[in-house]
C-alpha positions as CSV (number, residue, x, y, z in Angstrom):
1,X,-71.3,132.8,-24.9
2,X,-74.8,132.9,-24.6
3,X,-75.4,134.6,-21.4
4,X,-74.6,138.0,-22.3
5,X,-77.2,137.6,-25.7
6,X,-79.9,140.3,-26.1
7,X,-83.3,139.3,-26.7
8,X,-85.4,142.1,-27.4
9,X,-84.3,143.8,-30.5
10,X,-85.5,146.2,-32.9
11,X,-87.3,145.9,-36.1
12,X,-87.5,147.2,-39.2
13,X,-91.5,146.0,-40.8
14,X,-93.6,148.9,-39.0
15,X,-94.6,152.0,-39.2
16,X,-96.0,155.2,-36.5
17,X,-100.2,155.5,-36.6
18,X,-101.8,159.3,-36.2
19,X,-103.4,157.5,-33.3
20,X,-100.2,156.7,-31.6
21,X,-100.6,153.2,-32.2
22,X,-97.8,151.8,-34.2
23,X,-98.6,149.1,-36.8
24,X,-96.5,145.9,-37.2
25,X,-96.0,145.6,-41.5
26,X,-94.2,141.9,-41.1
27,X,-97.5,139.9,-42.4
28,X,-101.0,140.6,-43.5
29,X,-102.8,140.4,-40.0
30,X,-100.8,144.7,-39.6
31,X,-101.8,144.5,-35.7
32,X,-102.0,148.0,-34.4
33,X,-100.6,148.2,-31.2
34,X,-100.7,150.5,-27.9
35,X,-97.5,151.1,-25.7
36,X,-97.0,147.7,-24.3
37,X,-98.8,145.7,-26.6
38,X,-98.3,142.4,-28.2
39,X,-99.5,141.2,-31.7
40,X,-101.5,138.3,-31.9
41,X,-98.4,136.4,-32.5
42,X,-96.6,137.2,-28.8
43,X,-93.7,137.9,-30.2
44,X,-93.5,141.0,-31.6
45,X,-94.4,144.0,-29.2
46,X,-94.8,147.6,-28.6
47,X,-92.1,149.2,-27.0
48,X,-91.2,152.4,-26.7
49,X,-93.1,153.5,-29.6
50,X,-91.5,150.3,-32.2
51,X,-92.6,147.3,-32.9
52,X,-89.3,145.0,-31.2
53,X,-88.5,141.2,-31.4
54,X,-88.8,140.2,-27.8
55,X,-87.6,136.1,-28.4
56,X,-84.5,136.9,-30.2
57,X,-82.0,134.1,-29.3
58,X,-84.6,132.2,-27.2
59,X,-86.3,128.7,-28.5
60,X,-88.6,125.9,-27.0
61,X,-85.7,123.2,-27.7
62,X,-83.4,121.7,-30.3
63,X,-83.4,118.9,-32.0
64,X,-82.0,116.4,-34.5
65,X,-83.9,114.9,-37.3
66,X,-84.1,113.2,-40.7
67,X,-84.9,116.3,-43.2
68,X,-88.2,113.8,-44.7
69,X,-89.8,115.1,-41.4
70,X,-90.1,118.9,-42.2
71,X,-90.7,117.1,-44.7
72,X,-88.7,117.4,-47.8
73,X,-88.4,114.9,-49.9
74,X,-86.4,116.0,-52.0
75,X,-83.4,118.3,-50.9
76,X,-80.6,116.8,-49.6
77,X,-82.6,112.9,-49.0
78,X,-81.4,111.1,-45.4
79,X,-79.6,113.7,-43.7
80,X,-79.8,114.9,-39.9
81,X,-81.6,118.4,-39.7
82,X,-80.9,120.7,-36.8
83,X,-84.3,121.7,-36.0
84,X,-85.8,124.5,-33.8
85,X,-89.1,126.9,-33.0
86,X,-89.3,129.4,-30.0
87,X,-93.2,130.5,-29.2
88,X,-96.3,132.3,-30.9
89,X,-97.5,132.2,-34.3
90,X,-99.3,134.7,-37.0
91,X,-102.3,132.1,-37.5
92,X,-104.7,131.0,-35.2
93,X,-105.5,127.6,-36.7
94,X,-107.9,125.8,-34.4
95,X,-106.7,122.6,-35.5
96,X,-103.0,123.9,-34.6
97,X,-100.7,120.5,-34.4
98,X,-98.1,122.1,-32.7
99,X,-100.1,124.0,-30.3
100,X,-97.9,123.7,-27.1
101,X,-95.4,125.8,-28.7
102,X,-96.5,127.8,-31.5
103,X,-99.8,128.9,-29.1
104,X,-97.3,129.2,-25.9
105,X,-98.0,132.6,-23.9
106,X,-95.8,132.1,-21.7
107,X,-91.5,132.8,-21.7
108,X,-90.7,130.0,-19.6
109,X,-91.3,127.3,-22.3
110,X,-88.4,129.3,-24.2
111,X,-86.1,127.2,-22.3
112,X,-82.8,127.5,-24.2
113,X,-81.1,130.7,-25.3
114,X,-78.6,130.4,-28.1
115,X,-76.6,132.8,-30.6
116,X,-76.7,132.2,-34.4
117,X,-73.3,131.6,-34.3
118,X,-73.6,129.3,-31.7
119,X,-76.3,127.2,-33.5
120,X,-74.5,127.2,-36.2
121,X,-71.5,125.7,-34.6
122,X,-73.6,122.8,-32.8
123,X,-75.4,121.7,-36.2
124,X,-71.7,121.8,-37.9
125,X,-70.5,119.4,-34.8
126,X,-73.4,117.3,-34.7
127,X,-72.9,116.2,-38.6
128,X,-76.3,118.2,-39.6
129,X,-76.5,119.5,-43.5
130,X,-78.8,121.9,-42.6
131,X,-80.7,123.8,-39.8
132,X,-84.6,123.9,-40.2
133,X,-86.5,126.9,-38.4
134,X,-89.9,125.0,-37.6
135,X,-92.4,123.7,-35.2
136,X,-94.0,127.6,-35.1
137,X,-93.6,129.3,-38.0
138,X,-90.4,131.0,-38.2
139,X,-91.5,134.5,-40.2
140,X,-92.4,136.0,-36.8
141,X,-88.9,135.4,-35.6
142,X,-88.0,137.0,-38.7
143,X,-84.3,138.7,-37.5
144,X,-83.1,135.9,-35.6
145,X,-83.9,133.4,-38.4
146,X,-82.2,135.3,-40.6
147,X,-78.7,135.8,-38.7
148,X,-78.8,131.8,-38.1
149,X,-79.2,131.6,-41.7
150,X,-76.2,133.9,-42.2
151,X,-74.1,132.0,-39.4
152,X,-74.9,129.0,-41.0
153,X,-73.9,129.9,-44.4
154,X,-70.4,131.0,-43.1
155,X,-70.0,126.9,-42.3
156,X,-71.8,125.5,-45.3
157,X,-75.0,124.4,-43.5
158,X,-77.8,125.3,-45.3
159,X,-81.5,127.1,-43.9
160,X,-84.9,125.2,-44.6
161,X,-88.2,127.3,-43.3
162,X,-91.5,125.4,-42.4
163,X,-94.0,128.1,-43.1
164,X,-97.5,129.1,-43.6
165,X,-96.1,131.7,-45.9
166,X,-98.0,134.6,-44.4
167,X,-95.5,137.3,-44.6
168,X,-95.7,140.4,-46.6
169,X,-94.2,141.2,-49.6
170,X,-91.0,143.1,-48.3
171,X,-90.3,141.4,-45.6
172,X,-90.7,138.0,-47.4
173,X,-88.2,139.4,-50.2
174,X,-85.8,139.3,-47.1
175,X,-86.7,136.2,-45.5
176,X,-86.4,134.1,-48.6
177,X,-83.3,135.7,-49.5
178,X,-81.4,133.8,-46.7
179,X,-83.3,130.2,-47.0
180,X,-82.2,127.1,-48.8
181,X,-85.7,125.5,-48.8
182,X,-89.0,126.0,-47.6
183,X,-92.2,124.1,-46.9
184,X,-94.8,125.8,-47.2
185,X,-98.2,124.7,-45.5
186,X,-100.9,124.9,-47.8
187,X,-103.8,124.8,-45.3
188,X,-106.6,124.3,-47.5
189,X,-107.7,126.0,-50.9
190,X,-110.9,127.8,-49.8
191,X,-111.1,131.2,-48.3
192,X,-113.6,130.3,-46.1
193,X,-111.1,127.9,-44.6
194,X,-108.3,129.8,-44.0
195,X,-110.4,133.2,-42.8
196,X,-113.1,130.7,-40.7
197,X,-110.3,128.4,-39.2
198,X,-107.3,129.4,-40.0
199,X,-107.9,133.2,-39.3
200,X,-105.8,134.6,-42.3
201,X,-106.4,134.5,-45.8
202,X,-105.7,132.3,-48.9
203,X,-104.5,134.7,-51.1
204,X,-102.0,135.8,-49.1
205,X,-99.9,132.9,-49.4
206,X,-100.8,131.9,-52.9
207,X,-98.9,134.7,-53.0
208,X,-96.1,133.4,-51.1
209,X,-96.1,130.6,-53.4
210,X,-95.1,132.2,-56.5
211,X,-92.9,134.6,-54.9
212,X,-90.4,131.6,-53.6
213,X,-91.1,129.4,-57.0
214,X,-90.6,132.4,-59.6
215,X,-88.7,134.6,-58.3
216,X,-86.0,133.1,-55.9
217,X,-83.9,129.6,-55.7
218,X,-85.3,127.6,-52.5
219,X,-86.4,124.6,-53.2
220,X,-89.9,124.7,-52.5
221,X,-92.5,122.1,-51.2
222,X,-96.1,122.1,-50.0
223,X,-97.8,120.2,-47.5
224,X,-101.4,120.0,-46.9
225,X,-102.8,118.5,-43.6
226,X,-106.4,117.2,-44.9
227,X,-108.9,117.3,-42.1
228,X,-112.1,115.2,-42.6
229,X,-114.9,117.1,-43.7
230,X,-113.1,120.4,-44.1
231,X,-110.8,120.7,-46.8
232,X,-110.2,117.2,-48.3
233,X,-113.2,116.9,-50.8
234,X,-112.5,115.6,-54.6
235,X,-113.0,119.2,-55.8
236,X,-111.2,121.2,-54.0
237,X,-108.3,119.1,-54.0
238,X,-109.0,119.0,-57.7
239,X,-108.6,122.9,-57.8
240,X,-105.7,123.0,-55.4
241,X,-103.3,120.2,-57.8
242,X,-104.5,122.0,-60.9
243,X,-103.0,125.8,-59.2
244,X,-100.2,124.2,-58.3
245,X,-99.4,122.8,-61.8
246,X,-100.9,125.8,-63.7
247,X,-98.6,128.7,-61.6
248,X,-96.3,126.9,-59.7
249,X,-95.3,123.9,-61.9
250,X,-95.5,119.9,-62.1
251,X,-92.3,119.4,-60.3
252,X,-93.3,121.0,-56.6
253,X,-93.6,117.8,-54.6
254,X,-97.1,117.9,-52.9
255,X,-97.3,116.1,-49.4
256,X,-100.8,115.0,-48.4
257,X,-100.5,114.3,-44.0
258,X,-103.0,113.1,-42.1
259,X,-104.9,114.7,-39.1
260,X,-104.9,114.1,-35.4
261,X,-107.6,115.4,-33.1
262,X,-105.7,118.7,-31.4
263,X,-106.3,122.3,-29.5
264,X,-109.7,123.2,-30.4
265,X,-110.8,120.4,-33.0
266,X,-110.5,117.5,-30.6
267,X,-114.3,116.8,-31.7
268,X,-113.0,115.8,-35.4
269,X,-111.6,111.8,-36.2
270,X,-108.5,111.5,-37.8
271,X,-108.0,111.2,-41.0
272,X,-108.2,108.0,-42.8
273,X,-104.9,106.4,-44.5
274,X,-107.9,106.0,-47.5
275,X,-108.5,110.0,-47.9
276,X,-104.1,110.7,-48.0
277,X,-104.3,107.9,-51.3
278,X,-107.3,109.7,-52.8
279,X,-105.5,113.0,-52.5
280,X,-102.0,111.8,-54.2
281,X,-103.9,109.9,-56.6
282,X,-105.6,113.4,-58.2
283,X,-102.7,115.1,-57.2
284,X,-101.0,112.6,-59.9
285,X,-103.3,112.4,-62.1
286,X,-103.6,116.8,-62.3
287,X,-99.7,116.6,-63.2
288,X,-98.4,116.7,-60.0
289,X,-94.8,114.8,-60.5
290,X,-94.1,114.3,-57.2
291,X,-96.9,113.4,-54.8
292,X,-96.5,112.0,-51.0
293,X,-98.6,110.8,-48.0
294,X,-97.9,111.3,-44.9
295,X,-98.2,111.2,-40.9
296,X,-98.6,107.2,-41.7
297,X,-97.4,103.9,-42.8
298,X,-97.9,104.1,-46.6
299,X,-94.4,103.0,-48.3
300,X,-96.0,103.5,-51.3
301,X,-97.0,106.4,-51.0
302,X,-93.7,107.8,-49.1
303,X,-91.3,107.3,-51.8
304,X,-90.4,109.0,-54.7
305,X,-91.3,107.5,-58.8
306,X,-89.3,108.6,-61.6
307,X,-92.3,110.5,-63.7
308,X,-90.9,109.3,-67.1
309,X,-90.1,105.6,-66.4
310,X,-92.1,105.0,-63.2
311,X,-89.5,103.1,-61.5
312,X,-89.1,103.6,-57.5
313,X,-85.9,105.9,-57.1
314,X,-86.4,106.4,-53.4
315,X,-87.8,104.3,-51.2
316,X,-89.3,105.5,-48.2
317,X,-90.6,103.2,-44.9
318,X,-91.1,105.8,-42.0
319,X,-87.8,108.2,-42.6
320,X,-86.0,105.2,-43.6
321,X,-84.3,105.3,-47.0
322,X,-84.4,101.7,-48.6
323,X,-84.1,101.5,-52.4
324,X,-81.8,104.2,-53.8
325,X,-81.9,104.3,-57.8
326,X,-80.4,108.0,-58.8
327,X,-76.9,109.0,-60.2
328,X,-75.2,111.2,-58.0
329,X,-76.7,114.1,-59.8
330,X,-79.8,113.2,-59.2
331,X,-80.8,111.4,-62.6
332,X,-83.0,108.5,-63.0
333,X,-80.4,105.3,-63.0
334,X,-82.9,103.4,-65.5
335,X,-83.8,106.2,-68.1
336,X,-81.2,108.7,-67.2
337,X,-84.7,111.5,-66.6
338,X,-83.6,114.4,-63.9
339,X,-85.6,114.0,-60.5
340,X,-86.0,117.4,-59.3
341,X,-84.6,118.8,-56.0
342,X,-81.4,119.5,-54.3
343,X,-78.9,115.8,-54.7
344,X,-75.3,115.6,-53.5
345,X,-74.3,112.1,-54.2
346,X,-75.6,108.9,-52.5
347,X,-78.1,109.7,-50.0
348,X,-77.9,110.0,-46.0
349,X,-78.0,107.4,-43.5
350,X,-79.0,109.3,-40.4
351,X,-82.7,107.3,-40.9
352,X,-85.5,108.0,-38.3
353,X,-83.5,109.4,-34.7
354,X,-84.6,111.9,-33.4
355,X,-82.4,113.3,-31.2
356,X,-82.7,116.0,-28.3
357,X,-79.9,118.7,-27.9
358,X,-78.9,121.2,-25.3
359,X,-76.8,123.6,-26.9
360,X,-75.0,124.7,-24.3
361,X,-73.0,121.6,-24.7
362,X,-71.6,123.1,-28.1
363,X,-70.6,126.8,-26.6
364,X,-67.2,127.7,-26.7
């Protein structure tokens, strides 16, 4: 089923230069490219005078885990997510914490080849609600996500993207168009940062932002990795809660993880549990309904408050569900106030596995 799968396949976000060059249109970097040429995100290439998908049907692994680990906290609460990446990434983040795979130059780490339809198939067998297209970001592998997205659909499993939302605007129109959720990483609220670091720019996926909360129906939250001494001071954090409020609204849950020394930024400590309690603190007190920490042992801060009556509704310890307190349309049992997200009835039990999968187990 697989074997016979095509992975190089045309595109459609690029346009022909006077120069000869062609110019890739899928997000804001617009490499310009020579015959033979890859964009800064490997996967998208020069051939044959158009910009082709050269990882279509390839990815770095599959697995199964709780859906609080993309994390969302609030679509579809303790159910198995079929998760996978393939290589390369539109950023160039030094403090990349996925840098084996989204910085991978090399094919051979895309060890497992797979058709939507086939993915779709395992995630249905394996009990998952939903597949997530993660661990690189999954806008440069634009096409395939979006026929897994499709495939999926045709079972009833739903599409999450973990993003940096760097996409442009028509190909985003498309993207989003085929996802159920999305998280959107929210590297930092300064241009410097994400043009210094990150080598992109803010606006860009401010931009994003809107786009998926006004103008589509994924369920949309943000996550913010706070490094020390780089983007986690009181006013910027400040500014970041109150945009969020202000153009996105109060009920975008907001997830605050923690830092670990990786790739080129092994020379910065990792962030203190104190810094993630500071953040959801003025997160709260800016508005924000629904505010997390994360990447450590904070039960507090891991579960989820009913913003009128303050009660715990979920109860969080590590992925593991505890305390369970909404209706099964996801009201507040003790004042009857709707908790915002995507609910269908009690919550999952599949708790903190994580499970490897070789898909070729699931072909037909």
């Amino acid at each position: 089923m697989t074997s016979e799968l095509n992975t190089v396949v045309a595109t459609e976000y690029w346009h022909p230069l006077a120069d000869g060059r062609v110019q890739c249109d899928l997000c804001p970097r617009y490499c310009k490219l020579h015959e033979g040429q890859q964009g800064l995100c490997f996967v998208r290439a020069n051939q044959n005078n158009q910009v082709v998908l050269t990882t279509y049907g390839r990815s770095s692994g599959y697995c199964v885990d709780p859906i609080e680990k993309k994390p969302l906290n609030h679509f579809l609460p303790g159910t198995p997510v079929l998760s996978f990446g393939t290589a390369g990434c539109n950023l160039a983040c030094k403090f990349c914490q996925n840098w084996d795979m989204s910085k991978a130059r090399e094919m051979d780490i895309l060890a497992d080849q797979a058709s939507p339809e086939l993915i779709a198939t395992a995630a249905k067998q394996l009990g998952c609600s939903s597949v997530a297209y993660t661990y690189n970001d999954p806008v440069i592998f634009l096409e395939y996500a979006v026929d897994v997205a499709k495939a999926c659909h045709e079972l009833d499993i739903k599409s999450v993207a973990v993003t940096a939302g760097y996409i442009c605007e028509a190909p985003r129109k498309l993207f989003f168009e085929h996802m159920d959720a999305a998280n959107v990483d929210l590297k930092a609220f300064t241009e410097e940062f994400y043009y210094k670091i990150c080598g992109g720019h803010l606006q860009d996926v401010l931009d994003t932002l809107v786009y998926i909360k006004h103008e589509t129906d994924v369920w949309l939250e943000i996550t913010t990795l706070l490094i020390p001494g780089k983007n986690d001071s009181d006013e910027e954090l400040k500014l970041m809660t109150e945009w969020v409020v202000e153009k996105l609204g109060p009920d975008v849950p907001m997830h605050f993880t923690a830092f670990h020394p990786e790739w080129k930024m092994m020379d910065v400590p990792s962030t203190p549990i104190s810094t993630l309690i500071r953040a959801r603190e003025i997160a709260l007190a800016n508005g924000v309904r629904y505010a997390y920490t994360g990447n450590v042992h904070d039960k507090s801060g891991e579960s989820t408050y009913c913003h009128s009556c303050g009660k715990r509704v979920i109860g969080r310890d590590w992925y593991v569900l505890s305390d369970w307190h909404l209706t099964d349309d996801g009201h507040c049992e003790y004042c009857g106030t709707k908790c915002s997200g995507l609910f269908e009835g009690k919550a999952g039990d599949w708790g903190a596995k994580r499970l490897p999968v070789r898909l070729r187990d699931y072909a037909v």
